[in-house]
C-alpha positions in Angstrom: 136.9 92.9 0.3 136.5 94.8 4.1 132.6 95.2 2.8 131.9 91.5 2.0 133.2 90.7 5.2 131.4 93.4 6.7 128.2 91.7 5.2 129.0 88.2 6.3 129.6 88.8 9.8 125.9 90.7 9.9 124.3 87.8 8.9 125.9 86.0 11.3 124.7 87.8 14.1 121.4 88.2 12.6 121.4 84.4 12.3 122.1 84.2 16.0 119.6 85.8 17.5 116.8 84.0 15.2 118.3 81.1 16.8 118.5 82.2 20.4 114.9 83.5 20.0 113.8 80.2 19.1 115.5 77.3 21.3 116.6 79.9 24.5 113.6 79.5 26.5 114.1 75.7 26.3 117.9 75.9 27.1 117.1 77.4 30.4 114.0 74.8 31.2 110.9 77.4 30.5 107.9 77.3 27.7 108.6 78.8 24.6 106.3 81.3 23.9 103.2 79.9 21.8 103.3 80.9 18.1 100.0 82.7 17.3 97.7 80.5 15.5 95.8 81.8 12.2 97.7 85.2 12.8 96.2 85.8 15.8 97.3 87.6 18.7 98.8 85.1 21.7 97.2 85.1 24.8 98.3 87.2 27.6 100.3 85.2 31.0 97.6 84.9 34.1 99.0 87.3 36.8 100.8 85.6 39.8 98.9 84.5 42.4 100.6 84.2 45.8 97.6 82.0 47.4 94.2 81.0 46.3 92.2 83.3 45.1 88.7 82.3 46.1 87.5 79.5 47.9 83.9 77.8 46.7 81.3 76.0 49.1 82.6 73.1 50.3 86.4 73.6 49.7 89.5 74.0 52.2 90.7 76.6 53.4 94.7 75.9 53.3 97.3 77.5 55.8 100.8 77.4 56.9 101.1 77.1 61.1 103.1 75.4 63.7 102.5 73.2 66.2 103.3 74.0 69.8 102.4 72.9 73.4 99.0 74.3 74.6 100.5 76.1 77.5 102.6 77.9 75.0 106.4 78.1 75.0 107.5 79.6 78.5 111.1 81.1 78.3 112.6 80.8 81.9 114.5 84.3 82.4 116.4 85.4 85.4 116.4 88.4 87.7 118.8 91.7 86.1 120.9 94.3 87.2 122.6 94.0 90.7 121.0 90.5 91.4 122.4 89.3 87.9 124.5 86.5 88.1 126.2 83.7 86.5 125.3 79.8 86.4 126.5 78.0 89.5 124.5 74.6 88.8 122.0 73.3 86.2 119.7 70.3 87.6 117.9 69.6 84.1 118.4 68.7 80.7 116.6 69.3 77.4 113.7 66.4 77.9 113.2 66.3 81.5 109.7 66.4 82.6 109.6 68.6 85.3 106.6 69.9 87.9 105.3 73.4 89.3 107.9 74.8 91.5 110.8 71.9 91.0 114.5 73.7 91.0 115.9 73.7 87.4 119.3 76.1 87.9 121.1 78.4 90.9 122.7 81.2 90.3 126.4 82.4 91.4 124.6 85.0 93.4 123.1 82.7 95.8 125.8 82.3 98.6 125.7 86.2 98.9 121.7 86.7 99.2 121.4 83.6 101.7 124.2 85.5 103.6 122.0 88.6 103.4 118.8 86.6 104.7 120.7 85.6 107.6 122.0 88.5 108.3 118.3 89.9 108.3 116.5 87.1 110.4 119.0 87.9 113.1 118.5 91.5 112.7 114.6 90.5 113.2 115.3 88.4 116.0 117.3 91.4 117.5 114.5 93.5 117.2 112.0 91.5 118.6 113.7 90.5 122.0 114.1 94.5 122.3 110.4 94.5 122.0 109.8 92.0 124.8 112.2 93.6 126.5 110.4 97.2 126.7 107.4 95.7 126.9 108.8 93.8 130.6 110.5 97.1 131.2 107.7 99.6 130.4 104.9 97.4 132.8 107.4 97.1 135.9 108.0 101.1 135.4 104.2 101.6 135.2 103.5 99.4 138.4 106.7 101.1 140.2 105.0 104.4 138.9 101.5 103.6 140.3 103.1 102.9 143.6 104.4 106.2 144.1 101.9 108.1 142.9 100.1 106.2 145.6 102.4 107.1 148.2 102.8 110.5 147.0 99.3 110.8 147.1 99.1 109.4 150.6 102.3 112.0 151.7 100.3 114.9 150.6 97.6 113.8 152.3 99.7 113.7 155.9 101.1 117.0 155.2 97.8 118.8 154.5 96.5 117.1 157.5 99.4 118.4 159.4 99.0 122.0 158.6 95.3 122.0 159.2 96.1 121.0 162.8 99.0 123.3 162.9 96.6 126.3 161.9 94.0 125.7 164.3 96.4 125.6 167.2 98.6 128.7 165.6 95.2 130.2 166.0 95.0 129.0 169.7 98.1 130.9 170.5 99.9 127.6 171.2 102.3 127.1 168.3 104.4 129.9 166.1 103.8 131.1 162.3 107.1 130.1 162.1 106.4 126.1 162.6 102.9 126.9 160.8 105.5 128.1 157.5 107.3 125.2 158.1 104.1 122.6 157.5 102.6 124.7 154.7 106.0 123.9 152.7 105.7 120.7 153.6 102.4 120.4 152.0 103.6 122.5 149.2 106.9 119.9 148.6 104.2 116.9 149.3 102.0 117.9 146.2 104.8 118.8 144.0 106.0 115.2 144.3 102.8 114.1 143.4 102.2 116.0 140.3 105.7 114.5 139.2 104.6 111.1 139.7 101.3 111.6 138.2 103.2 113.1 135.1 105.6 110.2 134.8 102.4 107.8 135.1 100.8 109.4 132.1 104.1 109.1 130.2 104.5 105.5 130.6 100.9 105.1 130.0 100.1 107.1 127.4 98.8 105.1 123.8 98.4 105.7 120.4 95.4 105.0 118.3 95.8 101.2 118.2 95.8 101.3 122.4 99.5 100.6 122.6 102.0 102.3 124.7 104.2 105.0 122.6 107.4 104.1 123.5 106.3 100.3 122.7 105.2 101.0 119.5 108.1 102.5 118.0 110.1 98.9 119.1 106.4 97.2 117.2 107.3 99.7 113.8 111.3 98.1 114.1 109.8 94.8 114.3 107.8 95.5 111.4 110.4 96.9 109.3 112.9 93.9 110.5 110.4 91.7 108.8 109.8 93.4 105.8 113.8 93.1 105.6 113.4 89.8 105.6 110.5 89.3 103.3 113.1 91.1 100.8 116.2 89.5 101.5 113.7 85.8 101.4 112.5 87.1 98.2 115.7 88.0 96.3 117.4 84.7 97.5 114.7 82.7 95.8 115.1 84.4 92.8 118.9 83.4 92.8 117.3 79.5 92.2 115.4 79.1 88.6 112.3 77.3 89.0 109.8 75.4 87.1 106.2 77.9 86.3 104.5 75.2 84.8 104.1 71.2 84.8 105.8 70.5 81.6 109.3 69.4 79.6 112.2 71.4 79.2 112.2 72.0 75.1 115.6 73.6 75.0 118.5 74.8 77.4 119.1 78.4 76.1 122.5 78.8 78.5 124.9 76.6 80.2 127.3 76.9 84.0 129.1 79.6 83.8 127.0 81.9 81.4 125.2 84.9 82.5 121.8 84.8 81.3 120.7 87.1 78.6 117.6 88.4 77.1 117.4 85.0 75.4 116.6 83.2 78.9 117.5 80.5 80.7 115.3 77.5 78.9 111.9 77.0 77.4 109.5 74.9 78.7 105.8 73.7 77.9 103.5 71.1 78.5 103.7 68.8 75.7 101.2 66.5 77.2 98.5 68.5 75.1 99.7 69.9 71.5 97.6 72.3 69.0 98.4 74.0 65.8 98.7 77.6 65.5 97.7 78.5 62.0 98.2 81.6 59.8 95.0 82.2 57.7 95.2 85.0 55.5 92.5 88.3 56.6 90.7 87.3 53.2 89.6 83.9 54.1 88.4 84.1 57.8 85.3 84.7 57.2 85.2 81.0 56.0 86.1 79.4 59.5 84.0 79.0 62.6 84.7 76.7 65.8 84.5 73.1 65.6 85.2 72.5 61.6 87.5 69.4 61.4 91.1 70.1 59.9 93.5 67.6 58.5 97.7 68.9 59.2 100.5 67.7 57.2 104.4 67.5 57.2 107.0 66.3 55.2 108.2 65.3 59.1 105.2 63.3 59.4 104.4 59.8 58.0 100.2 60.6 57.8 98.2 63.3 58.3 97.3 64.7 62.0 93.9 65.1 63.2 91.9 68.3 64.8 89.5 70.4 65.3 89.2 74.8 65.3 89.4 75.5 68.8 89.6 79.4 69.0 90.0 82.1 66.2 92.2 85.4 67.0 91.0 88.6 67.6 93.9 90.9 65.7 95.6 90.6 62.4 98.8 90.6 62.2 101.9 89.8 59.9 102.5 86.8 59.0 105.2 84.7 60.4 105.2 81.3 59.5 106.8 81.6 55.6 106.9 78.9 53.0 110.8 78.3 51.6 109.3 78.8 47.9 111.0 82.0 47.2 108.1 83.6 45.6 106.2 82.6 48.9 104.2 86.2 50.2 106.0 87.7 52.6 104.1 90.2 54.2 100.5 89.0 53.9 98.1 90.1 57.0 96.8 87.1 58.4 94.9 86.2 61.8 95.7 83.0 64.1 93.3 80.2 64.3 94.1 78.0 66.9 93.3 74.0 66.6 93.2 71.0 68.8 94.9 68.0 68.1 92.9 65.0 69.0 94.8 62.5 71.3 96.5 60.1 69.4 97.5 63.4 67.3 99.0 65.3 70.1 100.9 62.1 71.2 102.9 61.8 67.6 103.6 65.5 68.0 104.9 65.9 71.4 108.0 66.0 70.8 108.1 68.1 67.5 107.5 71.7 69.0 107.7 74.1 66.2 107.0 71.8 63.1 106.0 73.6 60.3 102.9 71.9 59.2 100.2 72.3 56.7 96.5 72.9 57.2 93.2 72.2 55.3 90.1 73.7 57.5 87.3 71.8 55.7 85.0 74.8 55.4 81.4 76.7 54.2 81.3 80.1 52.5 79.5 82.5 55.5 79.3 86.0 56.1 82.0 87.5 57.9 79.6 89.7 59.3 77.9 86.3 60.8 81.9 84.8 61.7 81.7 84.8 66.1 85.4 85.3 66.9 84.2 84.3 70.6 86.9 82.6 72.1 
């Protein structure tokens, strides 16, 4: 009795499996498996294929890219460490066309380094009234100098003149050596006092390689310090106000008042007025591509197809970044950018669709890529 049922329950399961062999491809939505035909042996599966293979005369070369301004996307970032700060006020929003130079965001910081500017211009201004000030000082000492070396010069000469006169007579017998000691100290005490003025003269006048006085020049290095104070302090205060690099539209706000700006930045920005396509072609297939070869860009964002031609081909490979959402889509192919140029009314239906993954078809010619120019 246990054996019989022993037997029926193995053909059961033996039953199962023929049946599960049979429909279980189809209950899971794939092919069954062909059934050899005269007894011969099926055919073996193709190997998967991640992209084209080959690409004939005349074909398309077909690419994943995105469009994106032709100034590229500019991230806005702000000054770190110590001058790091928080935001104060935000003058823009995401949209706003904006020019070279135009104010978009002040930092927190700002009060403190237009204090520190002040403080520096009057630190300048300081130094340069000490400046003028020597400068008065240092001529009216060399023309008070001048005049008494003059008059020194002029006392020496009296006294000399004195004792000459004073030793002829001494030799007459009509005066003493006493009074003739007296007149040769004079002389002695007259060209002392000359030498002194003479030295004081020289000090006052004395000038470096440039022909300016010494003691003026070290006020003139102040002064230039002073200013280079202030060229800092002028410098780090305008970096406390987030401008505009480019004539363009602000794509995206990457922080709000009262966030400290990250490695993220502030915003990005680009000129929209002019788009392209940045396209991924795989290392393989460049050799099909040359400047000028008209190329037709799709979306499922877009209603028809955009219009363009190759404007520039890279001059690296690289890994790709642009993937397709098919999850048997090659991750890590090595491809190289070919950037294309959107004709007018193209660039117009794109502008404001930055980073829209798009499809591309570069009509192209089988060449050498030994003959491929990667001129820009």
């Amino acid at each position: 009795m246990r054996a019989r049922a022993y037997v029926l329950i193995g053909a059961a399961l033996l039953a199962a499996l023929a049946v599960g062999a049979l429909y279980g491809p189809r209950i899971i939505g794939l092919p069954a498996a062909p059934s050899p035909a005269n007894g011969s042996p099926a055919a073996p599966s193709p190997p998967f294929v991640g992209r084209p293979a080959a690409i004939a005369a005349g074909d398309s070369v077909v690419a994943l890219g995105r469009v994106e301004p032709s100034s590229r996307i500019l991230r806005i970032s702000a000054p770190g460490g110590a001058d790091a700060g928080r935001i104060a006020a935000v003058a823009v929003t995401e949209g706003d066309r904006v020019v070279a130079g135009q104010a978009l965001a002040v930092l927190d910081t700002e009060p403190r380094l237009r204090a520190a500017l002040a403080q520096a211009e009057a630190n300048l201004s300081v130094k340069r009234a000490q400046l003028a000030q020597k400068v008065m000082d240092l001529a009216n000492t060399e023309r008070s100098l001048q005049a008494s070396v003059e008059q020194s010069t002029a006392d020496r000469d009296r006294a000399q003149w004195d004792l000459e006169k004073l030793s002829r007579l001494n030799k007459a017998g009509l005066y003493s050596d006493p009074a003739l000691i007296d007149k040769q100290l004079a002389a002695q005490s007259a060209t002392h006092r000359l030498e002194t003025a003479r030295l004081a003269l020289e000090r006052v006048q004395a000038r470096d390689e440039q022909g300016v006085r010494l003691e003026e020049a070290v006020l003139r290095a102040e002064v230039l310090a002073a200013e280079a104070s202030v060229g800092k302090a002028r410098a780090d205060h305008e970096l406390a106000t987030l401008r505009a690099p480019i004539d363009g539209r602000i794509l995206r706000l990457l922080a709000r008042v009262g966030q400290q700006i990250g490695s993220e930045g502030f915003a990005e920005i680009g000129n929209t007025d002019s788009m392209i396509v940045r396209a991924e072609v795989f290392e393989s297939d460049v050799g099909f591509i040359v400047r000028g070869q008209s190329v037709s860009i799709t979306s499922r964002a877009l209603d028809r197809p955009l219009s363009g031609v190759v404007a520039r081909l890279g001059l690296a490979v690289g890994m790709q970044s642009v993937i397709r959402e098919d999850p048997a889509a090659v991750l890590d192919a090595r491809v190289v950018e070919v950037l294309i140029k959107l004709d007018d009314a193209s660039s117009a239906r794109v502008a404001a669709l930055t980073n829209l993954q798009v499809r591309v078809a570069i009509t192209t010619e089988r060449r050498d890529a030994k003959q491929l120019s990667h001129a820009p």
